[in-house]
Backbone bond lengths (Angstrom), bond angles and torsions (degrees), N, CA, C in turn:
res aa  C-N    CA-C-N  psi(-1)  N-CA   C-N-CA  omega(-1)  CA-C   N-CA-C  phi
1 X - - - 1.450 - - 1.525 107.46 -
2 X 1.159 104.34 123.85 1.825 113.84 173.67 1.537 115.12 -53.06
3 X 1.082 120.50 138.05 1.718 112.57 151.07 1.459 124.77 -56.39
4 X 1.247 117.76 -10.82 1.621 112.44 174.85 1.627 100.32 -75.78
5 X 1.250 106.76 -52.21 1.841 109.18 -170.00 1.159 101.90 -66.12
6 X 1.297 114.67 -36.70 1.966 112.71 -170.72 2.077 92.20 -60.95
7 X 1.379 106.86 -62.00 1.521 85.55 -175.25 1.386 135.77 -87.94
8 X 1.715 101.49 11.85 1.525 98.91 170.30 1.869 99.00 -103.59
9 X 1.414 130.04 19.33 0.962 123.82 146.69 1.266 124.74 -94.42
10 X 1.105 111.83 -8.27 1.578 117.98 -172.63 1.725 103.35 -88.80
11 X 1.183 113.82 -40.52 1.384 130.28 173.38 1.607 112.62 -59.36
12 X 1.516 110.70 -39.26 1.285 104.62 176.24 1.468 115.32 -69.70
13 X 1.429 112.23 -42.96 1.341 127.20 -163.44 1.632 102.05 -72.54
14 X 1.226 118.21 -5.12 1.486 122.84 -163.94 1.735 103.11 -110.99
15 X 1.719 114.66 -29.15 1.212 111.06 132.51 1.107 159.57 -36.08
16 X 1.301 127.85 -52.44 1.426 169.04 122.99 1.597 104.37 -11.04
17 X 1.336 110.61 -42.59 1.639 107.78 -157.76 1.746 89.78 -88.54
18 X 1.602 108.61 -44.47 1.363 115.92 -178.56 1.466 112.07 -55.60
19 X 1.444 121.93 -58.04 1.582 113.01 161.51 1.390 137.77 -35.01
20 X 1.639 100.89 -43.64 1.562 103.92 175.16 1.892 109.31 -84.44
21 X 1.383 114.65 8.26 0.865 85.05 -178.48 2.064 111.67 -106.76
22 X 1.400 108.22 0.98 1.617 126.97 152.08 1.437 113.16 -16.48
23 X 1.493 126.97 -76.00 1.373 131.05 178.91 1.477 114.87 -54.48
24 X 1.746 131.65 123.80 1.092 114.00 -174.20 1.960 88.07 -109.96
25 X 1.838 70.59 127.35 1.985 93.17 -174.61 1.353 77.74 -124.05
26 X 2.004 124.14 134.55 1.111 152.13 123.71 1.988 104.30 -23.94
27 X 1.228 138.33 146.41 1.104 128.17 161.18 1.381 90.99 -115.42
28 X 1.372 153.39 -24.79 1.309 128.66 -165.40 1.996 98.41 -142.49
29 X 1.158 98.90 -175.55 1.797 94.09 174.88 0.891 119.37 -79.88
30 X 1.789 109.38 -45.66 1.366 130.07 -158.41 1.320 103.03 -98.47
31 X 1.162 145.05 32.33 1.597 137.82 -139.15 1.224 103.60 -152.18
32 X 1.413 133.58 129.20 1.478 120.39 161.06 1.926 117.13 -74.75
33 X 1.089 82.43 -13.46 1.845 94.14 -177.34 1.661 102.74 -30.49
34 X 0.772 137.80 140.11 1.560 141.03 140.91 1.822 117.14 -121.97
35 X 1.261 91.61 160.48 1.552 95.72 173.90 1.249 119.73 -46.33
36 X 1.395 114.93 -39.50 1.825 120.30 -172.82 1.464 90.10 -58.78
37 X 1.549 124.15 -32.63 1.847 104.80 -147.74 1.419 95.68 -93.69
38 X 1.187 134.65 -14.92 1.397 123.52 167.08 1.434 124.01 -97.28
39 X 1.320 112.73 -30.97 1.877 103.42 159.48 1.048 107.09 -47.04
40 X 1.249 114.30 -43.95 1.998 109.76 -147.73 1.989 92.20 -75.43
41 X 1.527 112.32 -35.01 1.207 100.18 175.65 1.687 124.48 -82.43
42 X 1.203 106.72 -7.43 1.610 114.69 151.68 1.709 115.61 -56.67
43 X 1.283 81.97 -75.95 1.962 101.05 -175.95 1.838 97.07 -40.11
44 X 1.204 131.05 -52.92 1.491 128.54 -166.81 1.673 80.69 -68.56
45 X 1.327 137.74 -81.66 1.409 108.29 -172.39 1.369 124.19 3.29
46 X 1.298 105.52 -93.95 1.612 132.54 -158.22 1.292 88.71 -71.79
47 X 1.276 141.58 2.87 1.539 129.68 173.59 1.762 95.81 -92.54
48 X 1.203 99.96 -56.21 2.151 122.89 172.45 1.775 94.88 -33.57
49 X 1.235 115.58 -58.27 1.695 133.90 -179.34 1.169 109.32 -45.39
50 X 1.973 109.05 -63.93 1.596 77.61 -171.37 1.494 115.41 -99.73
51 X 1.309 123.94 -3.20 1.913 117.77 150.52 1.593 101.17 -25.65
52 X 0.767 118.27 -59.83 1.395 119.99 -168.10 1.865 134.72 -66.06
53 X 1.516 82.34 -32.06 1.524 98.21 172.97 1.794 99.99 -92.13
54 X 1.192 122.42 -44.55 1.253 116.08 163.37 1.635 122.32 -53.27
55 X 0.788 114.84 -9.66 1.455 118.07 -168.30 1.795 91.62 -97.44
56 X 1.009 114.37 -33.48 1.612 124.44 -177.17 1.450 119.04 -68.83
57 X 1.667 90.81 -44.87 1.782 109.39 -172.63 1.242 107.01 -81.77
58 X 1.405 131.35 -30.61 1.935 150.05 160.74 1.707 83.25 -23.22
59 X 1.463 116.84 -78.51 1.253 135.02 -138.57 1.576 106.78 -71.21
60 X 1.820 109.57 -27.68 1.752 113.40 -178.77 1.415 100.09 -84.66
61 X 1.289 147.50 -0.24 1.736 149.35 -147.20 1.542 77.65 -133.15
62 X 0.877 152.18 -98.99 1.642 169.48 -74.37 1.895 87.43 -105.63
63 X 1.176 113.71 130.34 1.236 115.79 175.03 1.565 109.52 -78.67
64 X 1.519 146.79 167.85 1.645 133.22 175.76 1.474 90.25 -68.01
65 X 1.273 135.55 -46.90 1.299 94.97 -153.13 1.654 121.22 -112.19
66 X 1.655 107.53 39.44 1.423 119.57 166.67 1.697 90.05 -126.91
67 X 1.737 130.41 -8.32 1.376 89.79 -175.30 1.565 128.07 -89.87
68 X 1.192 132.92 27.05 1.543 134.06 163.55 1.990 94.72 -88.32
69 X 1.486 126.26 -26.37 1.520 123.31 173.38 1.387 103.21 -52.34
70 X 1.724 118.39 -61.89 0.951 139.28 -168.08 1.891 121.13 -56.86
71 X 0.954 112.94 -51.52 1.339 144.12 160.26 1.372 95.86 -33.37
72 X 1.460 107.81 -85.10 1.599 111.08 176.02 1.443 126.84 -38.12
73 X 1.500 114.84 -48.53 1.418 105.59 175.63 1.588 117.80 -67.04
74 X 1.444 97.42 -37.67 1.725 90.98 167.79 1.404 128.84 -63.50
75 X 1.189 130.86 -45.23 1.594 135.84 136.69 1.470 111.38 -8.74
76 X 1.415 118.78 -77.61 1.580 130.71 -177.22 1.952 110.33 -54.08
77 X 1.384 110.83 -65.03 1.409 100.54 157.29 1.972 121.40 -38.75
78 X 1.155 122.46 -52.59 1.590 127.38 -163.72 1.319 84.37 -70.98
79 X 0.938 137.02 -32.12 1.755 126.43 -173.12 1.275 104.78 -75.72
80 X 1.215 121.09 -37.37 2.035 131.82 -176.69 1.832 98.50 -69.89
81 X 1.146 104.67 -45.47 1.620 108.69 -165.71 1.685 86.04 -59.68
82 X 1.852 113.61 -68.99 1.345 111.24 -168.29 1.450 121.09 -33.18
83 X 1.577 105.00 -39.95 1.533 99.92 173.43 1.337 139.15 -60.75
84 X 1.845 98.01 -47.60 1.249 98.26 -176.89 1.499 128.44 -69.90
85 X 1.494 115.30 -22.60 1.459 130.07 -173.33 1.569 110.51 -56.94
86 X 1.654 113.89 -43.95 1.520 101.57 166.11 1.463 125.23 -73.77
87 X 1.291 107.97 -20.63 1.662 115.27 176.97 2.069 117.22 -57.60
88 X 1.540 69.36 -42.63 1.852 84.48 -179.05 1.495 117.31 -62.66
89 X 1.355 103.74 -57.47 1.479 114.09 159.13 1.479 126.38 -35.18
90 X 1.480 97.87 -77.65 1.795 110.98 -158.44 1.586 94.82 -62.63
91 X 1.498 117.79 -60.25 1.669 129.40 -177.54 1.378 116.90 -57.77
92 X 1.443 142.67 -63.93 1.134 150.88 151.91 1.512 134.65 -30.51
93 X 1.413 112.33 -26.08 1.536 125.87 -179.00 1.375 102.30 -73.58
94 X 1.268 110.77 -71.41 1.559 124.39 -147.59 1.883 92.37 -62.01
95 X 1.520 119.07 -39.48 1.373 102.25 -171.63 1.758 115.20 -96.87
96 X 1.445 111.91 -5.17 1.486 108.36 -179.77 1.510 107.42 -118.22
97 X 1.261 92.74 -172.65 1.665 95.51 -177.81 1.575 107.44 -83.07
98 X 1.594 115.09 155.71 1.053 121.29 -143.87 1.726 106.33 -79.74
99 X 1.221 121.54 -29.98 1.332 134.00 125.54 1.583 121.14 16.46
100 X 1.558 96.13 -75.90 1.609 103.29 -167.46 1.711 124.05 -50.96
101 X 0.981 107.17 -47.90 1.537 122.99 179.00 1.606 101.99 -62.20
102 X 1.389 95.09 -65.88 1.850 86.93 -170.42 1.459 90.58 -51.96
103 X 1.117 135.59 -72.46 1.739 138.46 -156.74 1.589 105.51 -35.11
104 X 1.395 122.19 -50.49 0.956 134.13 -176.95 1.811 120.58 -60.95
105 X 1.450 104.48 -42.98 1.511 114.14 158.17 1.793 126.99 -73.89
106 X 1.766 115.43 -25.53 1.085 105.35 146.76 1.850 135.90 -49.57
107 X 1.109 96.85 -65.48 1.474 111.47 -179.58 1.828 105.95 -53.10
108 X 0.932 126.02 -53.18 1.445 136.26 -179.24 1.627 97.42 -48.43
109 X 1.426 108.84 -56.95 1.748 117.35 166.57 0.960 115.20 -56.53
110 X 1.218 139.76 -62.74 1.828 133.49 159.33 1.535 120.29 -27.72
111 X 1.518 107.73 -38.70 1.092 118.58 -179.84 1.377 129.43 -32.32
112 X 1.656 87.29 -72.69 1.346 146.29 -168.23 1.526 98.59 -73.09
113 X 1.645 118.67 -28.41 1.380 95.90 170.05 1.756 111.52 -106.42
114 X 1.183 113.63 13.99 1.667 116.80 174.64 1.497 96.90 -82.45
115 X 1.203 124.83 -18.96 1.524 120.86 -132.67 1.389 77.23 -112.93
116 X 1.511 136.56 -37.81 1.749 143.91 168.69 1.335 81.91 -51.16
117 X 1.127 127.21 -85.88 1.654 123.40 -157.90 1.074 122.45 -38.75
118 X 1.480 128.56 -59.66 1.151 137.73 176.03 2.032 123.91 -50.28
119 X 1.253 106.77 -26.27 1.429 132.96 161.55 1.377 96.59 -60.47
């Protein structure tokens, strides 16, 4: 199995988890657990997954003597993503529907795995 498919499946599946996690379903009585709190900790998995396989595949594409260029811009992007992901959350929740954020991290994940494919 390639590292492109390994992380444009991981990206999909990290989609997928963010969508299902929209509906707020209780999983137990006594439990604060809800569905959102364990998709979303699925979906960060397979998001954790493919950083990682991307970080691998950066290095097989990247010629030697642009990949420390390359490296860097990916670095500089992962620092933008790190930011925005709590912004979206913490800022975005409390005033929109609960929807928006996850929706917004699906699609970004879809994105992210059209954009594997298309590579």
């Amino acid at each position: 199995v390639s590292t492109q498919s390994t992380g444009m499946s991981m990206q999909f599946a990290a989609a997928v988890f963010f969508l299902i996690a929209i509906p707020d379903i209780p999983l137990a009585e006594n439990t604060k657990w809800t569905l959102e709190n364990v998709c979303c900790l699925v979906g960060l998995v397979f998001v954790s997954g493919s950083i990682s396989g991307i970080y691998l595949w950066t290095s097989e594409l990247a010629p030697t003597s642009h990949r420390g260029t390359i490296f860097a811009l990916c670095s500089g992007a992962a620092r933008i993503g790190s930011f925005l992901g709590p912004y979206i959350f913490n800022n975005l929740k409390p005033i929109t529907h609960k929807a928006v954020p996850l929706g917004i991290m699906a699609v970004l994940s879809f994105f992210g795995a059209v954009g594997s494919f298309l590579l």
